[in-house]
C-alpha positions as CSV (number, residue, x, y, z in Angstrom):
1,X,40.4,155.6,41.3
2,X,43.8,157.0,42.2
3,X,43.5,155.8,45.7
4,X,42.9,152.0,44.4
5,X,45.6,152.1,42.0
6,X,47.9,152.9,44.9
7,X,46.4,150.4,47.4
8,X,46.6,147.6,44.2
9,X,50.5,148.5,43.7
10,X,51.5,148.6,47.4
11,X,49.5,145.1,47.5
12,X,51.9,143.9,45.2
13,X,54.8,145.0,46.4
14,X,54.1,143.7,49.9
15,X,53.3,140.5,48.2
16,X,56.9,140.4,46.3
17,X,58.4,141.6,49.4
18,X,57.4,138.6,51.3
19,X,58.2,136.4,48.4
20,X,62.2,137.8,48.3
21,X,61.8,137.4,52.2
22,X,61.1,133.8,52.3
23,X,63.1,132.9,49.3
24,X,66.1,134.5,51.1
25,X,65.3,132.4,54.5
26,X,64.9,129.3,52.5
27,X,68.6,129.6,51.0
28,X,69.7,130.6,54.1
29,X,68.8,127.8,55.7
30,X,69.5,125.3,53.2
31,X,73.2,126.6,53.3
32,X,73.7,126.4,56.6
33,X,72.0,122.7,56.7
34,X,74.8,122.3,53.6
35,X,77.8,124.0,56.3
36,X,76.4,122.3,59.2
37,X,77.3,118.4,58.1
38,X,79.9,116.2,57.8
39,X,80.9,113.1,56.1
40,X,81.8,109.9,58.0
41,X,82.5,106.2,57.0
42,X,79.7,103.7,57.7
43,X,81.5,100.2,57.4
44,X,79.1,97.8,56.1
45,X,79.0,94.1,54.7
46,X,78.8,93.3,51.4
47,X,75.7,91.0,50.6
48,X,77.5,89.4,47.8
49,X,81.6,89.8,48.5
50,X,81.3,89.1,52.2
51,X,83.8,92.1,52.7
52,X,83.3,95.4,54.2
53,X,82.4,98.1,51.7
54,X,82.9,101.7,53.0
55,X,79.3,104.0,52.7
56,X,79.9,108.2,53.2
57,X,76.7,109.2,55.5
58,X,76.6,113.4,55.9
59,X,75.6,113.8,59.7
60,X,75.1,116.8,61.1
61,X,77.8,118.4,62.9
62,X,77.7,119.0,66.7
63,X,80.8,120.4,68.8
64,X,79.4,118.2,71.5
65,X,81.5,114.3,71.4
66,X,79.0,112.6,73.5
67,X,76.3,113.3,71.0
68,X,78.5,113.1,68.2
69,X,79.5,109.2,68.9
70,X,75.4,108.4,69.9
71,X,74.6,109.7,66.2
72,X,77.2,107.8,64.7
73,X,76.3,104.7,66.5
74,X,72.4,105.1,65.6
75,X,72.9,105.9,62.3
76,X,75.1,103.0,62.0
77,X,72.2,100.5,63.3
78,X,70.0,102.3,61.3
79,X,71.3,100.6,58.1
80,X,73.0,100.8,54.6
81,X,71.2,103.3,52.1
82,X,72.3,100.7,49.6
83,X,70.3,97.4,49.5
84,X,73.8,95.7,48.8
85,X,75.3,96.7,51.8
86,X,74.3,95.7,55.3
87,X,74.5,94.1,58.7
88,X,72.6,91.1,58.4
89,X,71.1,91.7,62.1
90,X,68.5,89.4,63.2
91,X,64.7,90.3,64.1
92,X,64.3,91.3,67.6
93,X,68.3,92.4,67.9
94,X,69.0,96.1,69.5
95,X,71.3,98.1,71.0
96,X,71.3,98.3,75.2
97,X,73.9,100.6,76.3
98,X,76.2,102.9,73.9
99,X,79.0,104.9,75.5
100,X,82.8,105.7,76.2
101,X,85.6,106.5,77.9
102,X,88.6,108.1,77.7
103,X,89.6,106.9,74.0
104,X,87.8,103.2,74.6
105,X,84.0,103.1,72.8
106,X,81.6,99.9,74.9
107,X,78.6,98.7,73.4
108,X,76.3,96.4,75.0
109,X,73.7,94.2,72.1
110,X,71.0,92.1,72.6
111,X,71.4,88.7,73.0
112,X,70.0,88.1,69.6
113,X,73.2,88.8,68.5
114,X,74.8,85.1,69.2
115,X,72.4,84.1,66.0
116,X,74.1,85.2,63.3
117,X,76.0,82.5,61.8
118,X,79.7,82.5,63.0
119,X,81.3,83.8,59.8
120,X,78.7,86.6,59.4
121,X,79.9,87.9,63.4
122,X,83.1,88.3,62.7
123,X,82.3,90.5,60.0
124,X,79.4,92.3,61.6
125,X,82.1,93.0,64.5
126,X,84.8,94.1,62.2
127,X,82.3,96.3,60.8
128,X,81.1,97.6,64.0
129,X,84.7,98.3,65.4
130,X,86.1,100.6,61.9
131,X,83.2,102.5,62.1
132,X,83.5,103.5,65.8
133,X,87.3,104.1,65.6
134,X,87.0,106.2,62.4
135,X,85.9,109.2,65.1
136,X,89.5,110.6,66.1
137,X,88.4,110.0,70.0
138,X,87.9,106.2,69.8
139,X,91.3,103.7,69.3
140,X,88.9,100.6,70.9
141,X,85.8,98.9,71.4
142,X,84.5,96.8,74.2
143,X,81.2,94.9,73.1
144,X,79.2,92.7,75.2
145,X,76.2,90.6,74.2
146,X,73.5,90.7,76.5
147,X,76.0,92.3,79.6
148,X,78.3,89.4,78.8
149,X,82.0,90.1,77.4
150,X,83.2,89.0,74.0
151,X,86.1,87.5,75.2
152,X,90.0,87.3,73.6
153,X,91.0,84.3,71.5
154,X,91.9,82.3,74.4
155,X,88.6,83.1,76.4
156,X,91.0,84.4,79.0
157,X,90.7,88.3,79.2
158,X,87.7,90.7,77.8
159,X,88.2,91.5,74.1
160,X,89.3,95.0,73.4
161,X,89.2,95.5,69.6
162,X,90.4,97.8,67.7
163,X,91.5,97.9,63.9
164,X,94.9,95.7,64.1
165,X,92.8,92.8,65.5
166,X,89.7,92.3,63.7
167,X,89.2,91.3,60.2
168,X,90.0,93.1,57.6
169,X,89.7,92.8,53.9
170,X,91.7,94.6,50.8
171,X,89.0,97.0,50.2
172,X,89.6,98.6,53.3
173,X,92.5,100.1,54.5
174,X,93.2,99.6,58.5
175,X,94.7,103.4,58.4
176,X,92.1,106.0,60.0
177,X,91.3,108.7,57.8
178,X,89.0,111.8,57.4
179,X,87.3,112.8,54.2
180,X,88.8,116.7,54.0
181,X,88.6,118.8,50.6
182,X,92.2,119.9,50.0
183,X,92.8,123.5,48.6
184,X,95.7,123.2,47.1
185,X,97.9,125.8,44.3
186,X,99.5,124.8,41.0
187,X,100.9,126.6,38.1
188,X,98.6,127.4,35.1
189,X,100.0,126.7,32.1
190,X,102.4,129.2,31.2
191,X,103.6,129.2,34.6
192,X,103.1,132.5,35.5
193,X,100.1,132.6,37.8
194,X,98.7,130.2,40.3
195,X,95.3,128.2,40.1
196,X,93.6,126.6,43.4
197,X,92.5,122.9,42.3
198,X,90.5,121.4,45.1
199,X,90.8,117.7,45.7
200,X,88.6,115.7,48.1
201,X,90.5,113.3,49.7
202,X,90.9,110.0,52.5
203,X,93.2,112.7,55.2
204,X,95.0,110.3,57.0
205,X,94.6,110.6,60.8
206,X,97.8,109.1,61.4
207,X,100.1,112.0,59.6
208,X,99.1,116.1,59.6
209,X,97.4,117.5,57.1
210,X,100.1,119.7,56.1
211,X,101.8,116.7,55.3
212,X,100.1,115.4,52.8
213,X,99.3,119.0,51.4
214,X,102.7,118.9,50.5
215,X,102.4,115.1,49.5
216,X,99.6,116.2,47.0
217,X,101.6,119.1,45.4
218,X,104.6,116.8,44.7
219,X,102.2,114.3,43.1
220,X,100.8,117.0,40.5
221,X,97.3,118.2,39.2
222,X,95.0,116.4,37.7
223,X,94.1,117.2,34.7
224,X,91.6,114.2,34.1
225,X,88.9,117.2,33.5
226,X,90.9,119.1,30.6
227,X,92.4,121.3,32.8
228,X,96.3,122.3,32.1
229,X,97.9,123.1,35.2
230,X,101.8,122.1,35.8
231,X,103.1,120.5,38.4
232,X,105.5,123.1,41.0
233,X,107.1,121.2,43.3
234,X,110.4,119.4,41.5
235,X,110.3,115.8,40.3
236,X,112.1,113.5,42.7
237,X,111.3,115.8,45.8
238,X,111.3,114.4,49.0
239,X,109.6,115.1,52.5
240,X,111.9,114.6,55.6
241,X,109.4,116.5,58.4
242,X,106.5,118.9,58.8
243,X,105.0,120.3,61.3
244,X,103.3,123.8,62.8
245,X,104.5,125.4,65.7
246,X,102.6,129.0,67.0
247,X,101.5,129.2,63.4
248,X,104.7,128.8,61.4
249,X,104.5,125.7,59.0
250,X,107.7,124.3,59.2
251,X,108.5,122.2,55.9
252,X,111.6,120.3,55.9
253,X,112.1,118.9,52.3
254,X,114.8,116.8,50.7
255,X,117.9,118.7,48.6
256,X,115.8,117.6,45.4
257,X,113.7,120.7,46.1
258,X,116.4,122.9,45.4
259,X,116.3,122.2,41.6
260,X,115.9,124.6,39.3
261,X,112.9,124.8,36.7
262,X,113.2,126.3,33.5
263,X,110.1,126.7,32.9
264,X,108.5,128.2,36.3
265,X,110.0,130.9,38.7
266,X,111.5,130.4,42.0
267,X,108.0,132.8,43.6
268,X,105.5,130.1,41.7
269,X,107.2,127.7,43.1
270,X,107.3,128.9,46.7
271,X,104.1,130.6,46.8
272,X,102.3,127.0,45.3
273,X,103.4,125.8,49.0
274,X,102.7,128.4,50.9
275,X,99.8,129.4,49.8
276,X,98.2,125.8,50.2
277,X,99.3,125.3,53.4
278,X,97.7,128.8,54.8
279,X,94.7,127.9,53.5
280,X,94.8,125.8,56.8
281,X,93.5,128.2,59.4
282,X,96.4,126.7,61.9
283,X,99.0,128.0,59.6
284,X,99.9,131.5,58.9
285,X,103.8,131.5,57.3
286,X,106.3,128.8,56.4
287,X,109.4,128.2,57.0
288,X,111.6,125.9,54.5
289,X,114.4,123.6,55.7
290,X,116.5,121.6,53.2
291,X,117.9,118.6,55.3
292,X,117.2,120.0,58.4
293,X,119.2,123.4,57.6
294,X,118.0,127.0,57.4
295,X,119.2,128.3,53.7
296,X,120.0,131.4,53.2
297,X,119.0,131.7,49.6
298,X,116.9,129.5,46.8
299,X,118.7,129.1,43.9
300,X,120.4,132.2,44.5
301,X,117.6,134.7,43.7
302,X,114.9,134.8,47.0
303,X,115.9,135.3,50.5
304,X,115.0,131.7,51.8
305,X,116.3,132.1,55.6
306,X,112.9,133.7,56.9
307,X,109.2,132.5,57.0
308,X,106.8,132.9,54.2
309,X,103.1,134.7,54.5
310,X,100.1,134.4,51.7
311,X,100.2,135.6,48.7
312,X,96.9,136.5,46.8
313,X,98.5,138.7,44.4
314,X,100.0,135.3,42.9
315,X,96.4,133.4,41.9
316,X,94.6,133.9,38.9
317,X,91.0,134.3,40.2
């Protein structure tokens, strides 16, 4: 009886065991498939503006270029998810050759292309040409219809497109950007500790991401949630250059930064900066510049004339 009793309870356990086995592979895997994505910009036409509407897809990452632009070009001819958005792509119409080289993305359609109305083609081709240049590697497009060039206004030379040529439309902005969730450290409200707010954000391909880091910070928190963090950097603040040599963040701001707060310390202040920008894995100190110039002191209580590491000790977890 004893012996049945302890078969019956190992029979459980083995059964529980295998439960908390799978349970742990399934999360497993779901966070990697969660880690393993990223968001681009799908440009499509909208059915009832006639303007291009932007559409986040998650596509799973790949270090490899070559299969990262074929995805984004099938999952681009694929479709809109939204049954207001499209292409408006004939029956019949496909894709016959995708590819690039150097920084210059060619594209070869059917033939059934020529029968979308004339209006609806430009479109269709403004579309086409934001979405391929949103991958940092591609400035142009080539496409041909059926192996024959689109050709330039004047019918002279082969059309190579890129985002100052083709149509555009206020909803979208010609500037190349990258959806990034920004870590970035304000005061709470007291002033004594800092609190990471992170803010998901259009980064800019055209300026570094410590850049506009540092824009954010001098724009404030938001508080839109009920949160009551304060704003570090001073009001009127300007940015004159940044950038990130060998791992020093060098941030060269206007004289306005040198103002002094009565209400937060000179370390909140520093450390709001600092500690966003090594949350970059690029950046490991910074260095402040007012005008251009090494100081030697900030406001006359920290010694400002030598880079800046982390500091955890500073965030209220």
């Amino acid at each position: 009886m004893n012996k049945i009793k302890k078969y019956f309870i190992y029979g459980i356990l083995a059964v529980l065991a295998v439960g908390v086995v799978s349970l742990i592979f399934i999360y497993t895997k779901n966070v990697k498939m969660a880690e393993g994505t990223e968001s681009f910009n799908m440009y499509y036409i909208n059915n009832n503006s006639k303007t291009l509407e932007i559409e986040k897809r998650a596509i799973n990452s790949v270090s490899d270029q070559r299969l990262m632009f074929n995805t984004v070009v099938e999952e681009y001819f694929a479709g809109s998810k939204n049954p207001n958005l499209g292409l408006s792509l004939p029956e019949g119409f496909k894709v016959n050759d995708k590819r690039y080289t150097g920084n210059t993305a060619y594209i070869d359609l059917s033939p059934e292309y020529n029968d979308i109305p004339d209006y609806l083609r430009i479109l269709a081709m403004g579309s086409l040409v934001y979405t391929l240049t949103d991958l940092n590697f591609i400035d142009n497009v080539c496409v041909t219809v059926g192996g024959m060039p689109v050709m330039d206004r004047d019918n002279d030379n082969i059309a190579v497109l890129n985002r100052s040529v083709v149509m555009n439309n206020p909803t979208v902005s010609p500037e190349k950007t990258q959806w990034q969730v920004l870590s970035l450290y304000f005061a709470n409200s007291d002033g004594t500790k800092l609190i990471c707010q992170q803010r998901g954000m259009e980064v800019k391909q055209s300026q570094s991401v410590e850049y506009q880091i540092v824009e954010q910070l001098i724009k404030g928190p938001d508080n839109s949630n009920g949160t009551k963090l304060t704003a570090t950097v001073p009001s009127g603040t300007k940015i004159n250059d940044i950038k990130t040599e060998e791992g020093i963040c060098y941030v060269n701001l206007s004289r306005d930064f040198m103002k002094k707060q009565s209400n937060l310390s000179e370390t909140i202040v520093i450390y709001s900066i600092v500690n966003s920008l090594t949350e970059l894995d690029t950046v490991n100190k910074v260095q402040f510049l007012i005008e251009g110039e090494k100081m030697n002191e900030y406001n006359g209580d920290m010694d400002f004339s030598k880079p800046f590491g982390r500091d955890n000790s500073l965030i209220d977890m």
